[in-house]
N, C-alpha and C positions, 0 to 999 in steps of 0.2 A: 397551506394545503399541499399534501403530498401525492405526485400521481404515480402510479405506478404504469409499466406497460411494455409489452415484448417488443423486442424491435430486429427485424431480418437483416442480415449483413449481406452484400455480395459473397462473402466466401463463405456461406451456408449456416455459419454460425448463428445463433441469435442468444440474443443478451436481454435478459432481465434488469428494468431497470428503475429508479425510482427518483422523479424530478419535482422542481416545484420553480417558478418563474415563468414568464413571456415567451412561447418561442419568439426568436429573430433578435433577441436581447443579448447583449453580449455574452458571450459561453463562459460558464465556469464548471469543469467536470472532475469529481469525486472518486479516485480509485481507495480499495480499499485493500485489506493483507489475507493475510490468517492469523486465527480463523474465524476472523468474521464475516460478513455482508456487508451491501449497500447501504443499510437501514441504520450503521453507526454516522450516517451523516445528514440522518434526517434534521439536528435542529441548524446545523451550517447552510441546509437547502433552503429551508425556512429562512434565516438569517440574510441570507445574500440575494435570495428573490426579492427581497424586500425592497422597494424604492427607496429608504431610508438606508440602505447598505450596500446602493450601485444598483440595485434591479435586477441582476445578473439573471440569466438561466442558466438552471444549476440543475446536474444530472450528474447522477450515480451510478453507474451499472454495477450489476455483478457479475464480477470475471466469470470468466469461462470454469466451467467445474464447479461455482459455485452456485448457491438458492438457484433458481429456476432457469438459469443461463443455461445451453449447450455442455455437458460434459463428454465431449468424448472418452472413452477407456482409455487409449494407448497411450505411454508417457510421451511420444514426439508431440503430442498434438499439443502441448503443454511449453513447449519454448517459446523464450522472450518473446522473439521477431513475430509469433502467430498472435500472442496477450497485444501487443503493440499494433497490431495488424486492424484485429480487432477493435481497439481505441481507434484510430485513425480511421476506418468505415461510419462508429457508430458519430464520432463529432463528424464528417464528412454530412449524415443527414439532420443533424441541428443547425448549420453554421454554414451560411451562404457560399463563406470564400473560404472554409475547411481550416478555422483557425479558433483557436480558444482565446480566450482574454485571459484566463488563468487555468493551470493545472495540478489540481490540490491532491496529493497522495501518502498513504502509509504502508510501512512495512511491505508484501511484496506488491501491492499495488505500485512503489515509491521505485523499486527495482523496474517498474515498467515506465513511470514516471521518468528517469535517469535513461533511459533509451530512448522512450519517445525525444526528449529534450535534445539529446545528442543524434537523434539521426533526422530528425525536422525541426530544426529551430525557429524556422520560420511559423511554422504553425501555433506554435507555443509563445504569446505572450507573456508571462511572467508563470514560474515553476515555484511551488511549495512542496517539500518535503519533510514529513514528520515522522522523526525513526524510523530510517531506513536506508542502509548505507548502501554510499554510492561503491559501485563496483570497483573501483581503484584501491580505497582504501580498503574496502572489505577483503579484498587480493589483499594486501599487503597481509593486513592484521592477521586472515589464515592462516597465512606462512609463516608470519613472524612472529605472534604474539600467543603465546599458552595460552594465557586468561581468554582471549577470545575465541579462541580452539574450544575451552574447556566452555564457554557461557553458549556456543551453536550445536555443540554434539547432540543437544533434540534433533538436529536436521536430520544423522542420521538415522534415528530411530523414526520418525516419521516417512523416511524413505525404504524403509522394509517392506515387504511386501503383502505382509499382517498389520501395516498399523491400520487400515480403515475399520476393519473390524476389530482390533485393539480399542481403536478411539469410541467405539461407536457403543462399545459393552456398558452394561450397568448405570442404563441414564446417561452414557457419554461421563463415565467417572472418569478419565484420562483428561478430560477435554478441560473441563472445570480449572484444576491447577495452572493451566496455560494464565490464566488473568490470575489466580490466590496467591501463587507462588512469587509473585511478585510484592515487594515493598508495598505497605496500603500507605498510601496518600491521605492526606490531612483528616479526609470524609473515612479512610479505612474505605471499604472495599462496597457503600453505601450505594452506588450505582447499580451491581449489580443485583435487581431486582430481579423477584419473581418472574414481573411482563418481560423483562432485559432478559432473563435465564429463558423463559416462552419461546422467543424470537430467536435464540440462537439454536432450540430444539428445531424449531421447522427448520430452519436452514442446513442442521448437521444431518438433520434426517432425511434432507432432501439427497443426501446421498453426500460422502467425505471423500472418493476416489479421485476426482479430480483436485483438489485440493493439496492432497498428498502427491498425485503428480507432479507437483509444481517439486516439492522436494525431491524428488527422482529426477527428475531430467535437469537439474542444475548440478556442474560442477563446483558449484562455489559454496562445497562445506568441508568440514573438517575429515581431514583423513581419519579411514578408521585404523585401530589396530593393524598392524604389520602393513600400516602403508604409509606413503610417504606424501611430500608435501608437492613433488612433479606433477599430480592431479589435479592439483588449483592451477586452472591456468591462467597467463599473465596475457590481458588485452593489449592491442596496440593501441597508443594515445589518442588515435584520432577516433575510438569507438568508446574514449572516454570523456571528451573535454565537452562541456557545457556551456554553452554562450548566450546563454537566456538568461535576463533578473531572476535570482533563487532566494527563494527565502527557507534555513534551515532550521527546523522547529525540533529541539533535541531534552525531550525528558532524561534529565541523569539521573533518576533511581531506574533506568531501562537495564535491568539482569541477564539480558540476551545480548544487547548490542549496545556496548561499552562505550566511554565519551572518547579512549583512541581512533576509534572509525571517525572524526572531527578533524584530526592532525592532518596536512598537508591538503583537504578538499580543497582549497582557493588554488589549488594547483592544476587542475581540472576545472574550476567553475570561478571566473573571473569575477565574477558580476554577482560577488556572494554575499549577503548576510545570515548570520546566525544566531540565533534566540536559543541560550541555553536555560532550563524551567528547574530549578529544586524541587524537589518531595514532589517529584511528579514519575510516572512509570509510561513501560510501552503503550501502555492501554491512555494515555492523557485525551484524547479525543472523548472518551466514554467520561474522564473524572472531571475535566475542565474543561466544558464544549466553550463558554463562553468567552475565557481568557483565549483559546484558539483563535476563533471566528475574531475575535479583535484585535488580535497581533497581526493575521491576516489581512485584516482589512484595511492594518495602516500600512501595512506594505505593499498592496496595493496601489492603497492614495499616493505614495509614495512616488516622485518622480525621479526617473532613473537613465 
């Protein structure tokens, strides 16, 4: 049973969110990317509430800008440290002593995931990341890798100041190729159903501005024409390194975010393992919830 329910932050924000488990039961919290919602993680809420799969309470919100979350307009209101801010209020009123037992994320959910983890380790029991490169390497690959220049340059189209109403035209016909254009997996592209296409109307229609903020107020995409690569800029290590159990969950049919964003992570994240999936794409949550929620789970069980 899935609940939905708003929930008020200290710093004015409120988040839309969707959970399913015991309050008081161990946390496990669900960030999600673009451009989706919360609601691609409804069968893992199901799954892990379950007493048969830890019992966990398990909560999804929807970032900021997105479905019925707070979107402010202005791009500042859209940096890490505020998405991260966020997280850390709404587990602060789940979780007694402000700590999750696990934190499951994708794509730029996973970019907030990779900062929460580096800047409260404490907080963070064990880290899951699926497609979604860690900041270090994603630095490198900008700078150094074409192929991966060439596989992000959505970023900057998305960062124009027309793409909300670019994406939003003709039944959201831009929006669509984000999951088609990719590789179909073993089912072909059989997920996305009518009700699946439904859900992600209400969400895009709930407004795409903030969303697209997330692509504007990040420096970390590919230079455009007549610029150079001084614009990506280089962290210092200690606003990289992770020191929590991570478990890396990496579809290689992913056409945005290549398997070299993989090379050198144990250099940044000691305490790594990494699950690479064939004939799987970015979207593997949507085509393989169940092989997820069970590589999960034993890594989890997993003593570390």
């Amino acid at each position: 049973m899935i609940e939905t329910f708003q929930r008020s932050l200290p710093n004015g924000t409120t988040l839309s969110c969707r959970a399913a488990g015991k309050p008081g039961q161990p946390l496990m919290v669900f960030l999600h990317g673009f451009p989706e919602a919360a609601f691609i993680w409804d069968e893992l809420l199901a799954y892990f509430s379950d007493p048969a799969h830890g019992g966990y309470r398990c909560v999804a919100p929807n970032l900021r800008g997105f479905e019925k979350s707070s979107a402010p307009t202005e791009v500042a209101a859209y940096k890490a440290q505020l998405l991260i801010q966020d997280i850390q209020q709404l587990v602060a009123t789940e979780s007694a002593d402000g700590r999750m037992a696990a934190l499951v994320a994708h794509d730029w959910g996973g970019a907030f995931g990779w900062g929460y983890a580096n800047a409260f380790p404490e907080q963070v029991g064990k880290l899951v990341i699926i497609n979604s490169p860690h900041p270090g390497t994603f630095t490198r690959e900008l700078r150094e890798n074409p192929a991966q220049q060439q596989a992000s340059a959505y970023m900057n189209f998305l960062a124009r100041p027309d793409s909300e109403a670019l994406l939003a035209a003709d039944d959201f016909k831009r929006m669509w190729p984000f999951f088609t254009l990719m590789k179909a997996g073993p089912d072909g592209f059989g997920w996305l159903t009518e009700e699946v296409k439904q859900k992600y109307r209400e969400v895009w229609g709930a407004g795409l501005t903030g969303a697209c903020n997330l692509y504007r107020v990040t420096p970390m995409k590919p230079p455009l024409p007549g610029q150079t690569i001084d614009g990506i800029p280089v962290l210092p290590r200690e606003r990289l390194t992770v020191n929590v159990p991570t478990f890396v969950f990496w579809a290689l049919d992913d056409a945005a975010l290549l398997p070299g964003l993989l090379e050198g992570l144990e250099d940044y994240v000691p305490k790594l393992e990494v699950k690479k999936v064939p004939n799987a794409t970015h979207w593997i949550v949507h085509e393989q919830p169940q092989l997820v929620a069970r590589e999960i789970e034993a890594f989890l069980q997993r003593a570390q």
